[in-house]
Every structure is written in structure tokens, then in C-alpha cells.
C-alpha positions as CSV (number, residue, x, y, z in Angstrom):
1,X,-89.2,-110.8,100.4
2,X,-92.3,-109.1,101.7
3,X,-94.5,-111.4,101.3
4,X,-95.7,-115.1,101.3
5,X,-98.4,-116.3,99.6
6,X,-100.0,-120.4,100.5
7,X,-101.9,-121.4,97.7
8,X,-104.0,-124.6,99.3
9,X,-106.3,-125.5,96.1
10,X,-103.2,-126.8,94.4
11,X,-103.7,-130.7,93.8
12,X,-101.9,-133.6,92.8
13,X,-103.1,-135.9,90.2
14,X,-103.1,-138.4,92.7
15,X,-106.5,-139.0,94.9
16,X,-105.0,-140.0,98.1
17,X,-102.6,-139.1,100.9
18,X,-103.1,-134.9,98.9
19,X,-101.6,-133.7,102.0
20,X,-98.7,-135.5,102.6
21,X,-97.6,-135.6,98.3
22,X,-97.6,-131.3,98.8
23,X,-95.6,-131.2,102.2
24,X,-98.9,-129.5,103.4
25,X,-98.0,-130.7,107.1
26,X,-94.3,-129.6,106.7
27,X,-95.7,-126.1,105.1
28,X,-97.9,-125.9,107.7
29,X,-95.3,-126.4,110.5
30,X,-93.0,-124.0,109.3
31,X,-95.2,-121.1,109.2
32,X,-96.1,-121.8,112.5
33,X,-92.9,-121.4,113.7
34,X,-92.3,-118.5,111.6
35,X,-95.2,-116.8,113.3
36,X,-94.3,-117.9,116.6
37,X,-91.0,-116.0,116.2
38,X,-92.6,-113.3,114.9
39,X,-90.8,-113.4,111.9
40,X,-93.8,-113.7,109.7
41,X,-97.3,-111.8,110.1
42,X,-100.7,-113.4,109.2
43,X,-101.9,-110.9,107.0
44,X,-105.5,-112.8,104.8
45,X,-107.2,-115.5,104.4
46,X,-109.3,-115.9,100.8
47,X,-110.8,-119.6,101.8
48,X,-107.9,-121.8,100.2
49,X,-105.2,-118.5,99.8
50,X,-103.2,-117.4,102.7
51,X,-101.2,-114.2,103.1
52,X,-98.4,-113.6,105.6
53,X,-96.6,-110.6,105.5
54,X,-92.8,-111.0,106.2
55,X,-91.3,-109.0,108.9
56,X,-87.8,-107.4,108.6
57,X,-86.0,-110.0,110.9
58,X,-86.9,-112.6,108.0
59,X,-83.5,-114.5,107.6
60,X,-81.9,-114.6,104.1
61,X,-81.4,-118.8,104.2
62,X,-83.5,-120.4,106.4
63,X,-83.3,-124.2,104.5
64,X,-81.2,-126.9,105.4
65,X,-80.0,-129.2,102.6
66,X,-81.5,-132.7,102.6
67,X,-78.9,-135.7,101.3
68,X,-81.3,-138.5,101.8
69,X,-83.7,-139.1,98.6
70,X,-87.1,-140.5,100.5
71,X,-89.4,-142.5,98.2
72,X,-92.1,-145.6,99.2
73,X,-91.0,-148.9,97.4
74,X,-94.5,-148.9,95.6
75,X,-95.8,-147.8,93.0
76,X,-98.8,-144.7,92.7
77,X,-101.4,-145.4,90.2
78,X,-104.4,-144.3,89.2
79,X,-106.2,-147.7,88.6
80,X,-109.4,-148.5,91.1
81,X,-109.8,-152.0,91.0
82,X,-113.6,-151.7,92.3
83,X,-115.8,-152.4,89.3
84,X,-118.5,-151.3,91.0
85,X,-120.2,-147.2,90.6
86,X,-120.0,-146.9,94.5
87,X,-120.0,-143.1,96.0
88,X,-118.6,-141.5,99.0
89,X,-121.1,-138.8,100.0
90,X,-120.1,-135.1,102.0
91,X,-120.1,-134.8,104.4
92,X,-121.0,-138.5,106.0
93,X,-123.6,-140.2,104.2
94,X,-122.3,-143.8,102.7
95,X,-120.1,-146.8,103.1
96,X,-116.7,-145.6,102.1
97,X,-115.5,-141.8,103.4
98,X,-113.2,-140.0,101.2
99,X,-110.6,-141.9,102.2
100,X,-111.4,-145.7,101.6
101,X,-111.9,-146.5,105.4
102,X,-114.9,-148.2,105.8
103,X,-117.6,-147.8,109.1
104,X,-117.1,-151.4,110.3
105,X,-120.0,-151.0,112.9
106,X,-122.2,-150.7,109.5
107,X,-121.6,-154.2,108.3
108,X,-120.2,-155.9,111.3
109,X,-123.3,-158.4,110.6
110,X,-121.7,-159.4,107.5
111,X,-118.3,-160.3,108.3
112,X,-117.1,-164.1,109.6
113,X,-115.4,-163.3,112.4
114,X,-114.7,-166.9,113.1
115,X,-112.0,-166.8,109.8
116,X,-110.0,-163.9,111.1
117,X,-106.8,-163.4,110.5
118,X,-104.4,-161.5,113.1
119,X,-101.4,-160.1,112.5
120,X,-98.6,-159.1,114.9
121,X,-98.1,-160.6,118.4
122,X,-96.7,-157.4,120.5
123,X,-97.4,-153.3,119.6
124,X,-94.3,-151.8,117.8
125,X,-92.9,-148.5,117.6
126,X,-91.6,-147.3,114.9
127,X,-89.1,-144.0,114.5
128,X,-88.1,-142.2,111.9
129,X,-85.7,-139.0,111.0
130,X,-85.2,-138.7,107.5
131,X,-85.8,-142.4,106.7
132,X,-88.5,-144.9,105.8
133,X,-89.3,-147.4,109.0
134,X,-92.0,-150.3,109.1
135,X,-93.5,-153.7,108.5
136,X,-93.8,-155.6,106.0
137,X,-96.1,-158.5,106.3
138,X,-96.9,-160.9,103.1
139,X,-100.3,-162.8,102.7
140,X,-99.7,-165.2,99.7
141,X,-102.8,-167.1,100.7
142,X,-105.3,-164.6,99.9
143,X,-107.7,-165.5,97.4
144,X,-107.9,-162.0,94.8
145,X,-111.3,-163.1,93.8
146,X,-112.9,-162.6,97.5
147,X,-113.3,-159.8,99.2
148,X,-111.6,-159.1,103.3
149,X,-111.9,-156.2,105.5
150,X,-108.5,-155.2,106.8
151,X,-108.0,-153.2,110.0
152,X,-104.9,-151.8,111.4
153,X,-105.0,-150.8,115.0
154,X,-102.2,-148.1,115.5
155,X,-101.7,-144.8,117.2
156,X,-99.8,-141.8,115.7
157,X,-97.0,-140.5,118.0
158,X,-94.9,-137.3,116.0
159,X,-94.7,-136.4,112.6
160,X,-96.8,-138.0,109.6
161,X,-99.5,-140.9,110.3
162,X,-98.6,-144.3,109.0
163,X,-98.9,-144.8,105.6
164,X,-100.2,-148.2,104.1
165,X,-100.0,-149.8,100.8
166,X,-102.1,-153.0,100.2
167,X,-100.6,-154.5,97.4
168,X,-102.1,-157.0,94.9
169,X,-98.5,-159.0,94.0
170,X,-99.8,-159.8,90.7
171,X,-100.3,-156.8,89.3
172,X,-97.8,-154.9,91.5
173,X,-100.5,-152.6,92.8
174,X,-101.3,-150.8,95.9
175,X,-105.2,-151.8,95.8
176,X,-105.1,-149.5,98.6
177,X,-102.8,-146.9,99.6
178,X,-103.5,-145.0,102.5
179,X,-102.7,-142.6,105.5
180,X,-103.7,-144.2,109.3
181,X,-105.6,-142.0,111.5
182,X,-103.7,-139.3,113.5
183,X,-105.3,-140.0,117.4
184,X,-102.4,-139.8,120.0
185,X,-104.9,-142.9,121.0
186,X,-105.1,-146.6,119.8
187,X,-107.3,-146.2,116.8
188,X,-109.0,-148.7,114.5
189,X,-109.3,-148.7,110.8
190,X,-110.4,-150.7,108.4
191,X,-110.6,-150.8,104.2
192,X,-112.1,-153.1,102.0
193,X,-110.2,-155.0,99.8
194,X,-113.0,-155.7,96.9
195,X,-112.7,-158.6,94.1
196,X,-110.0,-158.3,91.8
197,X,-109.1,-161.2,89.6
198,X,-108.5,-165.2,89.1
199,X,-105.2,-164.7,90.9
200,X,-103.3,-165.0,94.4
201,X,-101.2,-162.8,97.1
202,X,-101.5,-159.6,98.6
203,X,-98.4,-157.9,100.5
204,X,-99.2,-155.0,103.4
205,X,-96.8,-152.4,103.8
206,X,-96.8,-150.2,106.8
207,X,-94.5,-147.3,106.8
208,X,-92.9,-144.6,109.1
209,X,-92.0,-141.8,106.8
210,X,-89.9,-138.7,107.7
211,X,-89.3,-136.1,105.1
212,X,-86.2,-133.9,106.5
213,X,-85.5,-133.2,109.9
214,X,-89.3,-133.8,110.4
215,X,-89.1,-136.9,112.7
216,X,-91.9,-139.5,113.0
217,X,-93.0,-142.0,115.3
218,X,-96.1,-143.9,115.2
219,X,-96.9,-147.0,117.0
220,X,-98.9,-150.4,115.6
221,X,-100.6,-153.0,117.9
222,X,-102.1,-155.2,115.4
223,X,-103.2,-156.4,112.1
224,X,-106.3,-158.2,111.3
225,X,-107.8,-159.6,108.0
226,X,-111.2,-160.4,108.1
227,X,-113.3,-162.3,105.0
228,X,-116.0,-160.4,103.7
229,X,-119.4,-161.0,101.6
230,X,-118.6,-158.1,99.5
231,X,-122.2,-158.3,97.8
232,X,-123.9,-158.1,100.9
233,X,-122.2,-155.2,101.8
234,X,-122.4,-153.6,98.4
235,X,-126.4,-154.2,98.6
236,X,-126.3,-153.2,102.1
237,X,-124.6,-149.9,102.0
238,X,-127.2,-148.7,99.0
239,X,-130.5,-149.8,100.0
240,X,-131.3,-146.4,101.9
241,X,-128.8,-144.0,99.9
242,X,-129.6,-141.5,98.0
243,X,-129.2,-142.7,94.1
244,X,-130.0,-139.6,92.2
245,X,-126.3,-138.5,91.4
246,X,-125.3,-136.1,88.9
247,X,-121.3,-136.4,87.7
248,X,-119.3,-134.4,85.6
249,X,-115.8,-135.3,84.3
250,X,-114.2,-133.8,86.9
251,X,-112.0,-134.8,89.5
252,X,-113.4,-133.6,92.7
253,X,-112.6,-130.8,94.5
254,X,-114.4,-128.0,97.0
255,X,-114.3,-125.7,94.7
256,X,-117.1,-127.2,92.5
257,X,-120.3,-126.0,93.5
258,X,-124.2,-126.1,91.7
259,X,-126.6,-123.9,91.1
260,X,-128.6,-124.4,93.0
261,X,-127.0,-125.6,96.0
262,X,-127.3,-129.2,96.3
263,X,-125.1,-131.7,98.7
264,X,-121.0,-132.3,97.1
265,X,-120.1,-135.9,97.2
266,X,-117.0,-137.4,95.9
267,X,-118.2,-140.3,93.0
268,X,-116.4,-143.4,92.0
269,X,-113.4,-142.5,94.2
270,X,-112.2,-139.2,92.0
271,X,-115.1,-137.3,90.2
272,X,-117.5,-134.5,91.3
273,X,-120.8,-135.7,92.1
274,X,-124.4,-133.6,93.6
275,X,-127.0,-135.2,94.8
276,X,-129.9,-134.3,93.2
277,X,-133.1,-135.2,91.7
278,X,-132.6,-132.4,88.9
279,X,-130.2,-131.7,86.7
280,X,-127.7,-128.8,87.8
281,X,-125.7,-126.0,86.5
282,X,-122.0,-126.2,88.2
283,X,-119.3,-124.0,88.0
284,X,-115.5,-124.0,89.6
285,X,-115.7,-120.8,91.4
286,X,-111.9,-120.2,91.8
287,X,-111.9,-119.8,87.9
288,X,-113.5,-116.3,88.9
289,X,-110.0,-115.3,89.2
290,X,-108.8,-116.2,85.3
291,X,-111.9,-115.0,84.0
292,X,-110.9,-111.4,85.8
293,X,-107.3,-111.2,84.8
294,X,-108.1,-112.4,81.0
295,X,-110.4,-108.3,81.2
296,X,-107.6,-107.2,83.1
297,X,-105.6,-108.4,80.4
298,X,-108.0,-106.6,77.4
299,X,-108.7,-103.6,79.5
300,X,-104.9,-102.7,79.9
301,X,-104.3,-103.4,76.3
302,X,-107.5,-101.6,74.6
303,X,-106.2,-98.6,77.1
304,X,-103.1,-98.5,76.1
305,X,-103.6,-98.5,72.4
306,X,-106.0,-96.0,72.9
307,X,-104.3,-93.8,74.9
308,X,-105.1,-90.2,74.2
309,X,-102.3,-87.9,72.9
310,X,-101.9,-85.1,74.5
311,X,-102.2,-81.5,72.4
312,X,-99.3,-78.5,72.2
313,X,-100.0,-75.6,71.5
């Protein structure tokens, strides 16, 4: 082996928690370690691409075998139970970010805080090796067709961040399914959980994950649900936001970019989006690289079939 090649524009089908579905952190850790050792050489970097150039004290087996299958009891989906066209603007204009953590200080106003709910009466730590660790709390109470503002407040420790599913029971969906922040620090967040259906009961999972000998420890202090006027907010968070969006069916990703060069904002939770007034050309820039090798491909051909053949006398 002489070299090693990271290819970071490589997605998942699956909007959230990219990082953790591709082992990026793992990846990422190991060729730190690699170059620590000075076993591995940073060679390039081509934006998304990097190169390391493997040094002769490379060892021939360097994995260790993993017996324990680890998989969240929850299902991934693709379904966004928001009816509603909202946007999540790059890099920090809007409600929702590209996660779906919402700026509480925007619509603190609009929440009752005299209906909260809180969750969890002492922190708990939670550590993992190999294994799944956590809370599970159930809210069977919750009305589906209101709208609450969840927050966790949790700090991350070692290892991966807390993941979260909030689960509508009746569907058996994680409405939403995200990664906590990673602040060595007690750190809020909060989602919004919008209107769903006629139905009732949500379920909140909290979970410690550890892939391998990558150990995990994160630490959560409390859960609190807080009932929302989701209209308000929705009205709230548009009346000074841009509205001129142009979308493509796309899913979103930085490699999209218009001509010209207007602001890249992720639309309705998964497509590209520009803000603009005027309609723009876009292009994925990376496909540079299949456009080159398909006249790589003809040049090699057309020379080789009209090769020259050499004369004797």
C-alpha cells in the first residue's frame, strides 16, 4: 500500500447525523494516529479529497475484529412530518440550522413557559465501549396535533455526542433524530416538534453509542418539553427572511454552486436552494472529474485505434 486516499463528498441517503452513518469521526481518528506515528504522510488536500502517503513502517493488519453488531432500536426514514416549505439558510440566516435545532432566544416570546415539562431529577453519565447506553423516557400525554419545543441539556465527555430520537409512537417514527452538541460544557438544545396528526404519544430516546473500541461518555442534566404556538413561530421566523428561493431536485450538498454566485441554503430539510431574485444556472462542480475521464476515456481509445504503424524498409 502506498497510498490512502479520504474521499469526504461521499453521502448517505440519509439527511442527518452524515458524519456519524460514514465513521467520519472514527476515520478521522485513525489517521490522526497514523500520522502521529509517522506511519502515514499527509501528502494533498483537493477540498473534500485527502491524500496520505504511506510510509514503509505501515503494518500489514492493523484492524481488530468487532463481535458486537451496534444498531439504534429505531427506525431511519426519510419522511419530514413538517407540512410546511420552511428553509434553513447558509450560513445562519433562519429558524431551523441544518440540523433541526432551533435558536430558542428567537421565539422565547412565544413559548408558555408556565406548561413546562421537566424531565430528569439528577445529571447522568452515561459510558459506553462497544455498546448502546441511555434513557428512555415516554410521554404518552402529548397531544400529536400541537406543537412543543424540546431541549436537552447535556455535555459531551469522549467519543460520539448523544444521539436522540423523538419518536411519534403511532407511526413508529423518529420525528426527529439527531446528534447533541459536542461542548465539554453543559450545553442547551432545543427542536421543534411541529403538528403531526389526530393521534397521541411521543417516546425520547437518548443514546450513548460506541462503535468499536471507540469509547463514549456523555453526560445529561435534564429534559424539558415546552408547548409551542407553532404558527406564531412559523409567521415569526419569515417575516424578515429572504423569500426569493430557487430549488432544484437535488439533495443538498457544497458542491452545488450558481452562476452567478448567489448565497447556498439547504430547502425543505434535503434539497439545494439559492437565494436569489433571478433565475440561476447551477452546476455540481465535482462532476468536473467524470466529464474529464469520459475524454480521457475517448482520447485513449481514438489513439489507440489510430495508432500509426511504423514503416520497414
Amino acid at each position: 500500500m502506498k497510498y490512502i486516499f479520504w474521499d469526504q463528498s461521499i453521502i448517505t441517503p440519509y439527511v442527518k447525523n452524515r458524519t456519524q452513518i460514514l465513521f467520519e469521526n472514527e476515520i478521522q481518528t485513525m489517521l490522526d494516529t497514523l500520522e502521529k506515528e509517522k506511519i502515514i504522510t499527509k501528502d494533498k488536500n483537493f477540498d473534500f479529497l485527502h491524500i496520505y502517503i504511506v510510509n514503509n513502517n505501515f503494518p500489514k493488519d492493523i484492524s481488530e475484529p468487532i463481535n458486537n453488531y451496534i444498531k439504534t432500536p429505531y427506525l431511519w426514514h426519510y419522511w419530514d412530518p413538517n407540512p410546511l416549505p420552511y428553509y434553513s439558510p447558509k450560513p445562519s440566516i433562519g429558524l431551523l440550522g441544518k440540523s433541526e435545532k432551533i435558536d430558542i432566544n428567537q421565539i422565547e416570546p412565544l413559548l408558555d413557559r408556565n406548561k413546562i415539562n421537566i424531565l430528569l431529577d439528577q445529571p447522568k453519565v452515561y459510558k459506553s465501549l462497544n455498546r448502546i447506553t441511555g434513557g428512555f423516557y415516554n410521554l404518552l400525554d402529548l397531544k400529536h396535533d400541537e406543537a412543543y419545543v424540546i431541549g436537552f441539556h447535556s455535555r459531551h465527555q469522549k467519543g460520539l455526542p448523544f444521539r436522540i430520537c423523538i419518536k411519534n409512537i403511532y407511526n413508529n417514527i423518529c420525528t426527529i433524530y439527531e446528534q447533541l452538541s459536542d461542548n465539554q460544557q453543559f450545553t442547551w438544545d432545543y427542536y421543534l416538534i411541529p403538528p403531526q396528526d389526530e393521534f397521541v404519544g411521543y417516546s425520547i430516546s437518548v443514546d450513548s453509542i460506541s462503535l468499536g473500541d471507540y469509547e463514549t461518555s456523555n453526560e445529561l442534566a435534564q429534559i424539558v418539553i415546552i408547548p409551542a404556538d407553532y404558527n406564531k413561530i412559523i409567521t415569526s421566523s419569515f417575516e424578515n427572511k429572504p423569500q426569493n428561493i430557487q430549488t432544484k431536485g437535488q439533495s443538498y450538498h457544497s458542491g452545488w454552486i450558481s452562476i452567478p454566485s448567489r448565497p447556498h441554503v439547504l430547502v425543505n430539510n434535503w434539497q439545494n436552494g439559492f437565494v436569489t431574485k433571478k433565475t440561476v444556472k447551477v452546476f455540481f462542480w465535482p462532476q468536473i472529474f467524470q466529464y474529464l475521464g469520459f475524454i480521457l476515456t475517448i482520447y485513449t481509445l481514438l489513439k489507440s485505434i489510430y495508432k500509426p504503424h511504423s514503416k520497414h524498409s
